[in-house]
Every structure is written in structure tokens, then in C-alpha cells.
C-alpha positions as CSV (number, residue, x, y, z in Angstrom):
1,X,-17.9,8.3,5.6
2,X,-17.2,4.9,5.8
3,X,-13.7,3.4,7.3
4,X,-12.0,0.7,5.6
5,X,-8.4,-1.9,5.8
6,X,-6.9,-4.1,3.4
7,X,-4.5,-6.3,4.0
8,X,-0.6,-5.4,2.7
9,X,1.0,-8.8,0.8
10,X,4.2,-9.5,-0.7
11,X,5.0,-13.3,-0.6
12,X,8.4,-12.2,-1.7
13,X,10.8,-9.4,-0.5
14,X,13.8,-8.4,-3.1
15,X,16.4,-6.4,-4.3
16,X,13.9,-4.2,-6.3
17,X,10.6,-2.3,-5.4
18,X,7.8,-4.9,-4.8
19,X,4.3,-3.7,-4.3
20,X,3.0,-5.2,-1.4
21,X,-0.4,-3.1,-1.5
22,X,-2.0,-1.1,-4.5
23,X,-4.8,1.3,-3.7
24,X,-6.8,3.5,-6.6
25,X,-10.0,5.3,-7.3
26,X,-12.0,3.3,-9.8
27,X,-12.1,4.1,-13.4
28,X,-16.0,3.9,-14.2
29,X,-17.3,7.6,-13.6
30,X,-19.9,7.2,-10.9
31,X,-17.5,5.3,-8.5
32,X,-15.1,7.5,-8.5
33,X,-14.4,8.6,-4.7
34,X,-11.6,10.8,-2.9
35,X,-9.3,8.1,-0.7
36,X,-7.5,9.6,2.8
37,X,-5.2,7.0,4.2
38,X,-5.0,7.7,7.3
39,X,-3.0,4.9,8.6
40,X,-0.5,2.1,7.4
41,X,1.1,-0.7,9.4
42,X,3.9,-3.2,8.1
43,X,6.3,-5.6,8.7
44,X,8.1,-8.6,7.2
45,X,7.1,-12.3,8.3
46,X,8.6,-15.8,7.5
47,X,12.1,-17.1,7.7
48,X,14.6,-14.4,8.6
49,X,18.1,-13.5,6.5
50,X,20.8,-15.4,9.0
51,X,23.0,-12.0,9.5
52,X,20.9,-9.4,10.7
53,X,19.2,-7.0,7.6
54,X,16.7,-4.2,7.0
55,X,13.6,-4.1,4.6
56,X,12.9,0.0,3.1
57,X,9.5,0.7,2.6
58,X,8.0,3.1,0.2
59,X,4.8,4.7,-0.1
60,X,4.4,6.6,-3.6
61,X,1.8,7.8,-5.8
62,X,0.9,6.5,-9.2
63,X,-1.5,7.8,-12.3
64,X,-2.3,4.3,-14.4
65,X,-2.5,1.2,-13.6
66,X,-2.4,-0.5,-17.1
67,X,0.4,-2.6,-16.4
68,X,-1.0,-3.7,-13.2
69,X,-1.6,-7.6,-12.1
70,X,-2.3,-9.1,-9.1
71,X,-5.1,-9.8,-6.1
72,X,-7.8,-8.1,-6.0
73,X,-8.8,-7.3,-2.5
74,X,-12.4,-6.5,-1.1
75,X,-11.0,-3.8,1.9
76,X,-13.4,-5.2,5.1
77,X,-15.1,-3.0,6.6
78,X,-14.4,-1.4,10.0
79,X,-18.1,-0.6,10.6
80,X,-20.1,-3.6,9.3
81,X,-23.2,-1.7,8.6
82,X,-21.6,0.4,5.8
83,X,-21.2,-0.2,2.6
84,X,-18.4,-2.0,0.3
85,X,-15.7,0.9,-0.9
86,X,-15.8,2.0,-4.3
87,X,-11.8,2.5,-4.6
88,X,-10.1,-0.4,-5.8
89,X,-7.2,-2.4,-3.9
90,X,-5.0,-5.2,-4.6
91,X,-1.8,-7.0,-2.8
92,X,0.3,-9.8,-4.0
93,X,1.4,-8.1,-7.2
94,X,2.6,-10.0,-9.7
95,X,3.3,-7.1,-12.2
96,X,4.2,-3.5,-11.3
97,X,2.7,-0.2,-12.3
98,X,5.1,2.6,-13.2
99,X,5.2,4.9,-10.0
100,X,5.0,8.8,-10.1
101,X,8.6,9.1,-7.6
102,X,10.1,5.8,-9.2
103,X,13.4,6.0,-7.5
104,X,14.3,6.2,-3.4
105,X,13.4,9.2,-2.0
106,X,10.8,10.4,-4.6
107,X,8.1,9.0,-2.8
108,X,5.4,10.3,0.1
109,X,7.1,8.4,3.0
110,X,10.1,6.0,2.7
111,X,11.6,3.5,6.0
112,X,14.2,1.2,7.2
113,X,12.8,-1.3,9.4
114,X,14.7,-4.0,11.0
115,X,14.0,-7.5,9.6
116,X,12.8,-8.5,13.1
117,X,11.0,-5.3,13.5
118,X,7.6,-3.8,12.5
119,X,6.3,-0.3,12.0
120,X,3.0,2.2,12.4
121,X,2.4,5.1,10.1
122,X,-0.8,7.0,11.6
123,X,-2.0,10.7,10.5
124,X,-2.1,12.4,13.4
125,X,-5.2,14.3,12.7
126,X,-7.1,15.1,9.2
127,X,-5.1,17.2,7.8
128,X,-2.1,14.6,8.1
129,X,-4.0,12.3,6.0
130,X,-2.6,11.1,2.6
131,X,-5.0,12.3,0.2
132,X,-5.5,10.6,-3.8
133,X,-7.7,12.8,-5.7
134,X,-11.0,11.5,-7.3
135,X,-9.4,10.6,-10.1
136,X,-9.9,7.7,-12.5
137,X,-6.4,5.6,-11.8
138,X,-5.1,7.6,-9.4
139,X,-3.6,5.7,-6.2
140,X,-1.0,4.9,-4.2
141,X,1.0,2.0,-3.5
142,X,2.9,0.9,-0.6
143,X,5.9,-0.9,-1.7
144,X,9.1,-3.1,-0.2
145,X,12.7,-4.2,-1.2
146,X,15.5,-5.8,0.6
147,X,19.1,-6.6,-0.5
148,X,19.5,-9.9,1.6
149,X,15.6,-10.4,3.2
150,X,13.8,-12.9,0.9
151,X,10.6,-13.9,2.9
152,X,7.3,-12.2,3.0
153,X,6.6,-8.5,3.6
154,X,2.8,-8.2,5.4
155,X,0.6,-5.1,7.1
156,X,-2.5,-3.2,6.7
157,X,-3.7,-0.4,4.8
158,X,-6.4,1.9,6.8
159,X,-8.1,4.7,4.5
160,X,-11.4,6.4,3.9
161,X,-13.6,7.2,1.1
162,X,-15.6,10.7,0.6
């Protein structure tokens, strides 16, 4: 099993669910690969709201990604002597998917972090891991909105494929 990150991306934060990283099993039939996140850091960079303000961060599951635009991301490789992942990942989305918990609370994890501040989601063993089935489309994406931050949302995205 090979570990992989990709970088999280949102040039900018708003008052409605942004995707700042999009991560799914490919759709062609032999790449299709079981994904365990097993750890996600984030934060928010660039000029900061002049009253002090908080950023919520999602992380929720989706089933298609046929509405789906932005940059595609090759995940680098922790171990440079494996090979390239088969899952798919992009950040900087331009156009959402349609999530499987769409609305606040109907998602995996969900925070409040502190313009200023940054956070570290890490399984704490195996069985703590979020898992996306081997399913053509199936993913998650880790997602951010503000009602008075307007710069850039950033992190990482650690998983594995098996």
C-alpha cells in the first residue's frame, strides 16, 4: 500500500460550500481502488477579514461527479519508489458536485476554525480511517465557507489506496 497527499485549494472562501479538495475512485474498471483518508490538515491563508471571523469546514461524501470542474491534481507521493495513485483528485473547483449530506451537519466531520487559526484531523489508528468504497465516482470532498472571510482556504489531504 502506497501513501499519498494532495494539496487542499480554494482561492476563494464564501458564504456558500466551496470545495477546496475533491477526491474519487476512478471510473474506468481496472483502476478502480478502495481510498482510506487517514489524515487532513487545513487552514485559511491571505488577507484576513478586519473584525475577527471563523471559516466551517466540511468533509462529506459524494456519488457522481458529472458536474465537476476544476484542477486536476497528481497526489505526490510519500514514498518516491511507489507508484502514481489510481484515485482521482482535484482542488480549485470551479464547479461543484452535488454532495451526499448537502446541508451543515450531514456530512462526516464538520469545524469552526478561527480565521487566524489552523486545524489537524488524523485517524487515530485503522479503523478510524475514512473509508470510500471501490466504487466508480465515489469520493469525498473536503469543503469551506465563511460569511465575512474572503481570502484563500489551503491544506492537505493524506489517504491510501488498496
Amino acid at each position: 500500500m502506497a501513501n499519498y497527499e494532495a494539496p487542499l485549494l480554494q482561492s476563494t472562501v464564501s458564504t456558500t460550500y466551496k470545495s477546496a479538495g475533491i477526491l474519487y475512485v476512478n471510473v474506468a474498471a481496472n483502476t478502480q481502488r478502495r481510498i482510506m483518508v487517514y489524515e487532513i490538515e487545513m487552514g485559511q491563508t491571505g488577507g484576513l477579514s478586519s473584525s475577527d471571523c471563523q471559516c466551517q469546514w466540511d468533509v462529506s461524501r459524494f456519488s457522481s461527479t458529472a458536474t465537476l470542474a476544476g484542477t486536476s491534481v497528481v497526489p505526490n507521493l510519500m514514498d518516491p519508489a511507489d507508484v502514481s495513485p489510481l484515485s482521482l483528485y482535484f482542488n480549485a473547483i470551479s464547479a461543484e458536485l452535488t454532495y451526499t449530506g448537502a446541508n451543515f451537519g450531514a456530512g462526516l466531520k464538520n469545524w469552526g476554525i478561527n480565521q487566524r487559526g489552523s486545524y489537524r484531523w488524523r485517524a487515530l489508528d485503522d479503523g478510524d480511517n475514512i473509508i470510500v468504497a471501490a466504487t466508480a465516482g465515489n469520493g469525498i470532498g473536503v469543503r469551506v465557507l465563511s460569511t465575512s472571510f474572503a481570502s484563500s482556504a489551503v491544506g492537505n489531504i493524506s489517504f491510501v489506496e488498496r
